[in-house]
C-alpha positions, -999 to +999 in steps of 0.1 A: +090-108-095+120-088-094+150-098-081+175-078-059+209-085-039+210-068-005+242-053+011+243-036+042+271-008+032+279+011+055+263-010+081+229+003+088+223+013+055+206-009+024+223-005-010+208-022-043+236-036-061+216-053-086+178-062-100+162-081-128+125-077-135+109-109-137+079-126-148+051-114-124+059-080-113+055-065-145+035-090-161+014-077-188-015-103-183-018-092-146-020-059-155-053-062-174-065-089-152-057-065-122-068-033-141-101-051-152-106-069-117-107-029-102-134-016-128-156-041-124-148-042-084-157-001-088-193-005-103-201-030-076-189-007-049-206+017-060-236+014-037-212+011-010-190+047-020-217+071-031-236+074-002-203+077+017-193+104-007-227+123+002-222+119+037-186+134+033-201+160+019-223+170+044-200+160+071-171+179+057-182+205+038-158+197+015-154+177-018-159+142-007-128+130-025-098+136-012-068+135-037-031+133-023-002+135-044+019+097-040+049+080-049+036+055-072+061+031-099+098+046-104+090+072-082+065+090-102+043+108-086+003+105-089-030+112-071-045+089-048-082+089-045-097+086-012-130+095+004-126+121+024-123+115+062-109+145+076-120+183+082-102+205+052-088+222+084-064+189+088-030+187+076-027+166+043+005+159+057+007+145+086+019+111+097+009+080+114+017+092+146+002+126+138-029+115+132-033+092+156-031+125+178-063+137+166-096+134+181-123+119+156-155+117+152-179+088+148-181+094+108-139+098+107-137+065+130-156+047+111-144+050+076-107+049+091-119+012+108-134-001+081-110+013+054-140+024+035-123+054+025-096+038+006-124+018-016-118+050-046-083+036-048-097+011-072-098+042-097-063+043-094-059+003-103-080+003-131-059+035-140-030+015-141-012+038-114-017+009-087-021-023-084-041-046-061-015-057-044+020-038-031+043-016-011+020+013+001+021+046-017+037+064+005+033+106+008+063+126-013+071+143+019+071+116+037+091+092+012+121+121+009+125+115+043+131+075+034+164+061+027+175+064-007+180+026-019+146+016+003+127+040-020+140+028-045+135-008-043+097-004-031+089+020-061+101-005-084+068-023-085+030-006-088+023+004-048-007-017-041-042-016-023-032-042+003+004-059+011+025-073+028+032-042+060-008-030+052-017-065+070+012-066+091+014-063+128+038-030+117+012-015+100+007+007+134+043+022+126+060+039+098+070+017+069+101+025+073+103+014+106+099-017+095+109-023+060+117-058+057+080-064+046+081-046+017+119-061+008+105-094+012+071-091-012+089-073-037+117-097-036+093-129-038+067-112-054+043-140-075+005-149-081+007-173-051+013-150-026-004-119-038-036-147-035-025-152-001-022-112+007-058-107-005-074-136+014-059-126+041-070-089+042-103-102+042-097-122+070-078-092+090-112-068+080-131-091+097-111-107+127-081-081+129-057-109+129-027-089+117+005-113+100+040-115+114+072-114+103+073-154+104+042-153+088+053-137+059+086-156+057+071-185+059+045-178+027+072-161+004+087-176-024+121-172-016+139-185-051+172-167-047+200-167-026+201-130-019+165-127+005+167-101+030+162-115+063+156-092+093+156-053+093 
């Protein structure tokens, strides 16, 4: 977990006066649990991604992974794996809102619904560039455009698979829109509640029960007297 004290100076904009890594977040022992979980979870979705990969392929015309440059840990960049989803004709670009623009087809919908496409992002765990759980790594152009201190503070763990907005009833905006998810997981960050994140993504796969803000709050391990409460 690592620790950080909010201010709001000037109002309406989050400064990071101070942090201190902690236990959890850059525990050694969950790295290799974590790094180990995502090797072995790659083999057994195998079966699953290659015939995916082939009807990419066909589909797209295209190499069926799609890599995208990220902002992973301390703002270092990497590249995500993904299976491809989109024509090469599509922006790699664009955001949320963008894309939600286009028309798909049933081979696009599908992966995009079922999150198929973000299965080769295990890679990039066992890789040690991600973790299982975490803020979202977020596009470079679209992080520059981020406020300072927020990217910051969400680069200052591994970006993760699943987390606390990628379950999140915001998960239909921009992070940013909504950053108090992220704030809050790093902030509280621990085994407990990245257990809870990952049950629960199951659940939301199946039922589309998204969390809430009270949710969250409610499941964090709030041990300082600094948490960031609201937007």
């Amino acid at each position: 977990m690592l620790r950080f004290l909010f201010l709001e100076s000037p109002p309406g904009r989050l400064r990071v006066l101070a942090m201190e890594p902690t236990h959890w977040s850059l525990s050694r022992r969950r790295a290799v649990v974590e790094r180990c979980s995502a090797a072995l979870l790659s083999l057994l979705t195998l079966p699953l991604v290659l015939p995916c990969l082939v009807i990419s392929a066909i589909r797209f015309r295209a190499n069926p992974v799609f890599r995208q440059e990220r902002v992973g840990l301390h703002q270092q960049t990497f590249l995500l794996p993904k299976i491809r989803s989109l024509p090469t004709t599509t922006s790699s670009t664009l955001d949320k809102y963008s894309l939600n623009a286009v028309t798909y087809g049933r081979w696009t919908r599908l992966l995009r619904r079922t999150h198929i496409d973000e299965l080769p992002q295990l890679w990039s765990v066992a890789a040690g560039n991600m973790s299982l759980v975490g803020p979202r790594p977020e596009m470079v152009a679209l992080s520059s455009t981020f406020d300072p201190d927020f990217v910051e503070m969400r680069t200052s763990v591994l970006p993760g698979m699943t987390g606390t907005w990628q379950i999140s009833e915001a998960s239909s905006e921009l992070i940013n829109e909504s950053p108090e998810f992220d704030r809050i997981y790093v902030e509280s960050a621990s085994a407990k509640l990245d257990f809870w994140i990952l049950c629960r993504t199951i659940q939301i796969l199946g039922s589309g029960d998204v969390i809430t803000l009270v949710d969250l709050k409610e499941r964090a391990d709030h041990k300082t007297q600094h948490n960031l409460i609201g937007g």
